[in-house]
C-alpha positions as a printed Julia matrix, in Angstrom:
459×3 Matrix{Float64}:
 -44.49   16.84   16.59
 -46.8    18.26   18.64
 -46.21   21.77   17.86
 -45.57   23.82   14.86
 -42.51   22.95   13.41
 -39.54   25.26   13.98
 -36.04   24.72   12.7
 -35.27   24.57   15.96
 -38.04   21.62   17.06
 -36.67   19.85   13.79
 -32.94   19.55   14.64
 -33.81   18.51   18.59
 -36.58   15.88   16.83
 -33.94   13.75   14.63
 -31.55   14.02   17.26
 -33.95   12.45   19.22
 -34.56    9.78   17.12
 -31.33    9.28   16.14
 -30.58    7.89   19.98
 -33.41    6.22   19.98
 -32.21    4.45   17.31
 -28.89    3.72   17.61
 -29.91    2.81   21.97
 -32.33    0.07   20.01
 -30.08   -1.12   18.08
 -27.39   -1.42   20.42
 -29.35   -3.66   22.56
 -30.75   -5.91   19.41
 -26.6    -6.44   19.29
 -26.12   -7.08   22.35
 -29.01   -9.65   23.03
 -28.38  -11.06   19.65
 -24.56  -11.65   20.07
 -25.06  -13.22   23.98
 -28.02  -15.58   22.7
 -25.05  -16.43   20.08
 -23.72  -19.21   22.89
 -25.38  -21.19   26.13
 -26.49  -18.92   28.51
 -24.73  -21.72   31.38
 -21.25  -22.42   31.0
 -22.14  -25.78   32.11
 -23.81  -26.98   28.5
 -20.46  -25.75   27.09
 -17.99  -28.1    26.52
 -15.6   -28.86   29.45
 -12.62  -29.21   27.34
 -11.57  -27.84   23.68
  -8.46  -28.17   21.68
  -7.3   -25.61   19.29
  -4.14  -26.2    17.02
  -2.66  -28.88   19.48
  -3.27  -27.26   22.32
  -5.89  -28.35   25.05
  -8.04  -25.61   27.08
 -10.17  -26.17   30.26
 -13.79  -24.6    30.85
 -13.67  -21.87   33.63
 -16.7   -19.57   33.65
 -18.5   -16.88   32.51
 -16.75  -13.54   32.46
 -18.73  -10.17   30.95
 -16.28   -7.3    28.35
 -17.49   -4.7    27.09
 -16.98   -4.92   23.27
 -17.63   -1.88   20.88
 -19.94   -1.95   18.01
 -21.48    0.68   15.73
 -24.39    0.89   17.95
 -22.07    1.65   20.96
 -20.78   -0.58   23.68
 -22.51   -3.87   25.06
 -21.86   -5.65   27.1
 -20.33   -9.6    25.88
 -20.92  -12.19   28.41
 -18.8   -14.55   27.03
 -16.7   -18.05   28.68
 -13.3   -18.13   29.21
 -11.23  -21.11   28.31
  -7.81  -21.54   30.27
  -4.43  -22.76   28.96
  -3.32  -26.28   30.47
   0.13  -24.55   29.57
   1.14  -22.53   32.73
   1.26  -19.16   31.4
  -0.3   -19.44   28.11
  -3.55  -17.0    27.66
  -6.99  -17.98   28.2
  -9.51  -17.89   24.71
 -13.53  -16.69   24.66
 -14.61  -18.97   22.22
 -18.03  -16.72   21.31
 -15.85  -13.66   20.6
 -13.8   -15.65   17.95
 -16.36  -16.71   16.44
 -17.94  -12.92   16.39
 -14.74  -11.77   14.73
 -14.19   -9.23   17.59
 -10.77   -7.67   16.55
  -8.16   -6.96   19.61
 -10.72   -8.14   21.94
 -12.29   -4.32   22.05
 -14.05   -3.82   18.86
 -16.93   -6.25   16.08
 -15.42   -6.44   12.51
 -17.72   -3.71   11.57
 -16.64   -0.43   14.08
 -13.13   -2.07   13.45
 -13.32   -1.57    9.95
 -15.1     1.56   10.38
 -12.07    3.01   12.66
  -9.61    1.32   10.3
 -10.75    3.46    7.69
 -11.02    6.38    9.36
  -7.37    5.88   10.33
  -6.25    5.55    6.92
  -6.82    9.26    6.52
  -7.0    10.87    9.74
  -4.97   11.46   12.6
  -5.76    9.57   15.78
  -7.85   12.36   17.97
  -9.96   13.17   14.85
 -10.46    9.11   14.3
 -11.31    9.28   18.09
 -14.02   11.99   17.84
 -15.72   10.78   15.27
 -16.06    6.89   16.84
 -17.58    9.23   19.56
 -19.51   11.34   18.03
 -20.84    9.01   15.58
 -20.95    5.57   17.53
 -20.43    6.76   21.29
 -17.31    4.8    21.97
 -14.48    6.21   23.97
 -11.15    4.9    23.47
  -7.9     5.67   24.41
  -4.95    6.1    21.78
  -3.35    2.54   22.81
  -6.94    0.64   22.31
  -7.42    2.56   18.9
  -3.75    1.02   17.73
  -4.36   -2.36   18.85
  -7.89   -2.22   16.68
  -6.25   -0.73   13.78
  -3.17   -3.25   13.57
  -5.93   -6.06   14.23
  -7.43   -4.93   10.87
  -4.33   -4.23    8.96
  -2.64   -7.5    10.01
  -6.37   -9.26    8.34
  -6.46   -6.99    5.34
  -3.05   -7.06    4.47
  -2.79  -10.23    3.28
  -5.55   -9.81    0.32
  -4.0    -6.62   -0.8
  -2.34   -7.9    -3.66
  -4.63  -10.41   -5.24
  -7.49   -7.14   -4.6
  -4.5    -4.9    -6.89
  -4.37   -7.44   -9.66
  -8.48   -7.49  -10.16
  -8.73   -3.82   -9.87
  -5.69   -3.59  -12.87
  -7.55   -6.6   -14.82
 -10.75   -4.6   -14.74
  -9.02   -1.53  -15.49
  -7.71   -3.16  -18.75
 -10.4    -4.46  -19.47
 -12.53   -0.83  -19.58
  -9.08    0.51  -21.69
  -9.27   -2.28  -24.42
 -12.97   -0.86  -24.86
 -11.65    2.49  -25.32
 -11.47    4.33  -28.73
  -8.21    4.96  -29.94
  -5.65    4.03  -32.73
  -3.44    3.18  -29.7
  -2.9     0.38  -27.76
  -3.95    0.54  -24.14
  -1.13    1.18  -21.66
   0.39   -0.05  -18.32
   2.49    2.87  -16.74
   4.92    1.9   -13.67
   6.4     4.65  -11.83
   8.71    4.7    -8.69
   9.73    7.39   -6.34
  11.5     8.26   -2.73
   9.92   10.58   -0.14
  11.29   11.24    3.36
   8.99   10.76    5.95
   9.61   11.92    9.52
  10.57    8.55   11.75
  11.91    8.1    15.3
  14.43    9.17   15.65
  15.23   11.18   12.09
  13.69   11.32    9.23
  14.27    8.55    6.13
  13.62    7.51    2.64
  10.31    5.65    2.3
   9.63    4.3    -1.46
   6.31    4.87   -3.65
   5.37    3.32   -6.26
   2.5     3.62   -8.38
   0.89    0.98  -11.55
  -2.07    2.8   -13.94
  -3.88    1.69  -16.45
  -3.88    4.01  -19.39
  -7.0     4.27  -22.69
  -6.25    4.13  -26.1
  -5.57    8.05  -26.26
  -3.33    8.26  -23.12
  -6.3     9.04  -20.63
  -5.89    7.24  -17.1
  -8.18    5.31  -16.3
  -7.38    4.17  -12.29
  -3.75    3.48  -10.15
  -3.19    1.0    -7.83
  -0.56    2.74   -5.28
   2.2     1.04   -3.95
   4.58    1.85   -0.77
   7.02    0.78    1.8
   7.77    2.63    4.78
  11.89    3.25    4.99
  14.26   -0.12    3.96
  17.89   -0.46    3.07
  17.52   -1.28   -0.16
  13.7    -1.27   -0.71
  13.82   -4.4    -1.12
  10.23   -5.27   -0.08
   8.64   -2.36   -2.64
  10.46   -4.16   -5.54
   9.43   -7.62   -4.92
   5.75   -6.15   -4.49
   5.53   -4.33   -7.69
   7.39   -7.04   -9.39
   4.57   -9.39   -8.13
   1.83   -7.13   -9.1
   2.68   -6.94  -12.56
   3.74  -10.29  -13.43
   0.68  -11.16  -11.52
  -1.82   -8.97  -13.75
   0.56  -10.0   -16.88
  -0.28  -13.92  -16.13
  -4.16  -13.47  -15.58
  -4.9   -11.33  -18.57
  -6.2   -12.33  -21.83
  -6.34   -9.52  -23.85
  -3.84   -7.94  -26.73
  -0.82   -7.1   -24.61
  -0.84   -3.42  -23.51
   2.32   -1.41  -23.92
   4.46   -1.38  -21.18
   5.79    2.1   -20.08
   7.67    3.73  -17.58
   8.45    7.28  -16.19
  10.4     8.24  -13.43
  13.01   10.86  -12.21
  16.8     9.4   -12.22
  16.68    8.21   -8.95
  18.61    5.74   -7.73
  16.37    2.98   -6.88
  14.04    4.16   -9.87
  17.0     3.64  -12.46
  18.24   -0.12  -10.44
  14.38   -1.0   -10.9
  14.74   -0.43  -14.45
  18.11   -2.07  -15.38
  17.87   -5.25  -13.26
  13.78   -6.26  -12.96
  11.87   -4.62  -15.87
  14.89   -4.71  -18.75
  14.84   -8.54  -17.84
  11.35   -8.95  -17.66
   9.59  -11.6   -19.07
   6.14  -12.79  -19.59
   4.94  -14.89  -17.38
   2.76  -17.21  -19.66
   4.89  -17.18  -22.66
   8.24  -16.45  -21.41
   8.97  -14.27  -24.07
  11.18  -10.63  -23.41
   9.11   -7.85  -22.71
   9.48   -4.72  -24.06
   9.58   -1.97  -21.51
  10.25    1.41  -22.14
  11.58    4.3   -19.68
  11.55    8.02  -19.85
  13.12   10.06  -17.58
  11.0    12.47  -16.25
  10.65   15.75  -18.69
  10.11   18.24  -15.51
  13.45   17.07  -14.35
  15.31   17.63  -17.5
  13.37   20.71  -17.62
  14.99   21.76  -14.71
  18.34   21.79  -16.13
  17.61   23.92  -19.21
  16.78   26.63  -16.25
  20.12   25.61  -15.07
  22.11   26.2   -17.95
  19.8    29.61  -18.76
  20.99   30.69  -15.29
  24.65   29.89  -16.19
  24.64   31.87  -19.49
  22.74   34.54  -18.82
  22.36   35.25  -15.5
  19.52   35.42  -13.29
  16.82   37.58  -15.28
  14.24   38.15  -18.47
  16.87   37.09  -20.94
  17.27   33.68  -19.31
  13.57   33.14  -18.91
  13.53   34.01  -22.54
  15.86   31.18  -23.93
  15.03   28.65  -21.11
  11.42   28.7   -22.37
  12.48   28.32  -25.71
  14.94   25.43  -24.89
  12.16   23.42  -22.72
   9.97   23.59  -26.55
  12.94   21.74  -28.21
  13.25   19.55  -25.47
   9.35   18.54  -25.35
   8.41   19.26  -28.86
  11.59   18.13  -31.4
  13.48   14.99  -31.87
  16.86   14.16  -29.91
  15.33   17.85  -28.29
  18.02   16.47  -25.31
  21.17   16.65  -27.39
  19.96   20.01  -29.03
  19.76   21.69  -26.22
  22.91   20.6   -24.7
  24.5    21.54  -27.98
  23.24   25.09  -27.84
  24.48   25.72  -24.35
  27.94   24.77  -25.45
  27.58   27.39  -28.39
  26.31   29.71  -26.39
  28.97   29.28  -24.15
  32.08   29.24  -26.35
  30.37   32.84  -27.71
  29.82   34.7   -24.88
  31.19   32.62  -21.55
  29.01   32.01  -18.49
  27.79   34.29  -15.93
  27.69   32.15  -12.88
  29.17   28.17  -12.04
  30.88   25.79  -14.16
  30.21   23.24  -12.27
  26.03   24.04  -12.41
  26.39   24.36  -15.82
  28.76   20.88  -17.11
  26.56   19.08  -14.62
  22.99   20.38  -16.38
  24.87   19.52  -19.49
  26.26   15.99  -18.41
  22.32   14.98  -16.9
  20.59   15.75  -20.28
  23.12   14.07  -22.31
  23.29   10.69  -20.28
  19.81   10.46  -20.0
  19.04   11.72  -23.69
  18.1     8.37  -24.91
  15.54    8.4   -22.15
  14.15   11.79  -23.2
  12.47   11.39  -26.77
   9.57   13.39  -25.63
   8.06   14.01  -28.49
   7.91   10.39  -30.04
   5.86    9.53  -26.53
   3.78   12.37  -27.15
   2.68   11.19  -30.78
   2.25    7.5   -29.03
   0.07    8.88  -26.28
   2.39    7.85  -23.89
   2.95   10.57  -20.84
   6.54   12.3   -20.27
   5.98   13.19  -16.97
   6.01   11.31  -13.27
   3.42   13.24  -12.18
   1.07   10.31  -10.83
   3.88    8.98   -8.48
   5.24   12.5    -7.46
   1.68   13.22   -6.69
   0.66    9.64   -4.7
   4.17   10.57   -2.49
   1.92   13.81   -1.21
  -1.17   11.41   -1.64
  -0.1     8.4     0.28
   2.58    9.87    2.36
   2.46   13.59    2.83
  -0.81   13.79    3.43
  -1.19   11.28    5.96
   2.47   10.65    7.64
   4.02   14.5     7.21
   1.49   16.56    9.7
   3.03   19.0    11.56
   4.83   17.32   15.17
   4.23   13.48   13.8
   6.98   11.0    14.38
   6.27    7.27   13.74
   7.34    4.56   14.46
   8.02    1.0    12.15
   5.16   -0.69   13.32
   2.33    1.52   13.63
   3.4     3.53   10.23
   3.27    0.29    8.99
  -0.17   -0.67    9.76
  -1.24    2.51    8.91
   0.42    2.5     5.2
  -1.33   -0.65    4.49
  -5.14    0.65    5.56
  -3.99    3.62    3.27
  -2.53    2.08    0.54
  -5.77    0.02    0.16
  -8.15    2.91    0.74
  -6.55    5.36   -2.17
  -6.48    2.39   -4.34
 -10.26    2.25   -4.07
  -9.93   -1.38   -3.16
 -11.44   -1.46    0.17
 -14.98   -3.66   -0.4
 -12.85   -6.19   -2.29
 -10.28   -6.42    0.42
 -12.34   -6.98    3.53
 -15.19   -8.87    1.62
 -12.01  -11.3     0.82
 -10.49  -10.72    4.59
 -14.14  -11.73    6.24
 -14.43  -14.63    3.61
 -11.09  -15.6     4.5
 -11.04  -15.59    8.63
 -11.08  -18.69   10.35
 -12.49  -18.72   13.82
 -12.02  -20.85   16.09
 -15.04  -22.47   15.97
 -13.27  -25.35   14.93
 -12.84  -25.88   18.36
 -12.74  -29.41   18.75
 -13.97  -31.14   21.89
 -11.52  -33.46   23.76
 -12.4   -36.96   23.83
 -15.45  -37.63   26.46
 -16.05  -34.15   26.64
 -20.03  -33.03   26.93
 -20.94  -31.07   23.51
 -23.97  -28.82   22.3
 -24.58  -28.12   18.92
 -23.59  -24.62   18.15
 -26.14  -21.78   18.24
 -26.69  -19.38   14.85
 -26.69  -15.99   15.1
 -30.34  -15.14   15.08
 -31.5   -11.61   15.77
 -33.03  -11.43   18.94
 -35.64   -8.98   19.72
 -36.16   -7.85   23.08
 -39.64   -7.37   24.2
């Protein structure tokens, strides 16, 4: 800087360099990634196979591929089908790893990520802003299903180390308690075309020796007769993390509203369960969720009393004996009947026998204050809060509709991003892809040894 700094002279100067930079870089890419195979088609091989099928050299055909630098251009050769009708391959960009033939792995997983929690336009201005590329909506989908469909896959095995760790940092933890492994499952409507339907949540966490979470792998499927995919997932996922670990055996716990699907979960997978090493019975346990029975003291408060101070007054009172006494379910329920025999109710029967009838079916499922003592929670509060975190946040925007696919896709990227389990998930993705450099040459077919990716520096 050739003059005296100003704020002004500062911000213009990075800028500056920052195009500079990334205009360097870009063409270190795109000399690097061309040098990557024979500059004439002609030392390529004349004929490849790939999975049983043959292909046939053509030529040399340029794309413009996107990569965090911006776009290059890939001058790559184009092998065609002896199948009438069967798509041509570019060798060089499988063996780059360019996703949906428009972006590298890295500005696809960059854009991946970004989709997770943004909405398209905002993914779109930043890929501009950040890396000048311009896509369209369409390109920006194929790129983000290209990652999902690779990422997907590792998902569960990435879950199971991230709950193995977890238990691992809880069995460290001071405490007279043993750590904990709470399950919880929930329904939230999401808006699909053309109405909106039930997608399912589900949620695993790790709890300390005094009750503290520690970390949650989310679960989630987007709307399913039967959520039958969610169940066979969270089944996995814990009999998986039950087989690998080595430890004392933490308690098993969970909390849930009385859902349909919650309660089924409960009676026919986890009351079963059994360990997957030993094969002994495991011993789960279930609470319904307190704010929900809570609920229904203010409906019986409302029955008796009206709407008003008084019924504030002996709700309040009647959520303590829930929380805070044993068989606080049954109390309560008795109390309303008292109350009711003495004085009559102010507004429905049918409000109040069916607060009444909830707390006393689900009373063995509401000892509140023996998990309270153990350190185990009463409330469903993590899953209730990943259906906002996982779904409402992301899927529930004002004017969004989606469809199966793409909500898909885009649950998946999301699931793995609030799970904090991204690194592990494409490191294992990238370790995992197989290019197809194993292209084989056909009998008598010329061959050159393939080229390494060096960086190449222009001059």
């Amino acid at each position: 800087m050739e003059e005296p700094p100003t704020p002004q002279r500062t911000f213009e100067f990075e800028h500056e360099i920052e195009t500079t930079l990334r205009e360097a870089g870009r063409k270190v890419v795109e000399a690097t990634y061309n040098a990557a195979e024979e500059e004439d088609a002609q030392a390529l091989p004349t004929r490849v196979r790939i999975a049983g099928q043959e292909y046939r050299r053509n030529r040399k055909t340029p794309r413009e591929v996107a990569t965090l630098f911006g776009k290059i251009r890939l001058r790559r050769c184009i092998y065609q089908s002896s199948e009438p009708g069967q798509p041509g391959i570019a060798p060089l960009e499988h063996r780059l790893g360019v996703v949906a033939g428009a972006a590298t792995p890295a500005l696809a997983d960059e854009a991946a990520r970004w989709q997770a929690d943004l909405p398209q336009q905002q993914t779109r201005t930043i890929l501009k802003q950040r890396h000048g590329v311009s896509w369209a909506d369409a390109t920006l989908r194929k790129v983000v299903a290209g990652v999902a469909e690779h990422y997907e896959p590792h998902r569960a095995a990435a879950g199971e180390a991230r709950l193995l760790e977890l238990l691992k940092t809880a069995e460290k933890s001071s405490g007279k308690h043993a750590p904990t492994l709470c399950v919880g499952r929930d329904g939230v409507m999401v808006p699909m075309r053309p109405f909106w339907q039930e997608a399912g949540c589900a949620t695993v966490s790790v709890l300390s020796r005094r009750g503290e979470r520690l970390g949650t792998v989310y679960l989630g499927q987007m709307p399913e007769p039967g959520q039958g995919t969610l169940t066979a997932q969270l089944t996995s996922l814990l009999e998986g993390t039950l087989r690998s670990w080595r430890g004392q055996l933490p308690r098993l716990h969970y909390v849930t509203d009385a859902g349909t699907h919650p309660q089924d979960y409960y009676r026919y997978r986890l009351a079963w369960m059994k360990h997957p090493r030993s094969g002994e019975k495991l011993q789960w346990t279930w609470n319904v969720d307190f704010y929900h029975g809570a609920e229904r003291v203010s409906v019986l408060a409302e029955a008796l009393f009206g709407s008003g101070p008084e019924a504030e007054a002996w709700a309040s009172k009647q959520r303590h004996v829930l929380k805070e006494k044993s068989q606080g379910a049954s109390r309560v329920v008795q109390r309303a009947k008292a109350l009711r025999r003495h004085r009559g109710l102010r507004c429905s029967a049918k409000a109040f026998r069916g607060a009444c009838d909830y707390l006393k079916k689900y009373s063995p499922h509401m000892d509140y204050a023996a998990c309270q003592r153990l350190k185990l929670p009463i409330g469903s509060g993590i899953t209730e809060a990943a259906c906002k975190t996982i779904f409402g946040a992301r899927f529930k925007l004002s004017g969004m509709r989606w469809g199966e696919e793409h909500s898909l896709h885009i649950l998946h990227l999301r699931l793995i991003h609030k799970s904090q389990l991204w690194t592990q998930v494409r490191t294992a993705a990238l370790a995992a892809y197989t290019p197809h450099e194993t292209l084989n040459p056909t009998p008598n077919s010329r061959t050159t040894p393939q080229k390494r990716l060096k960086c190449w520096l222009p001059a």
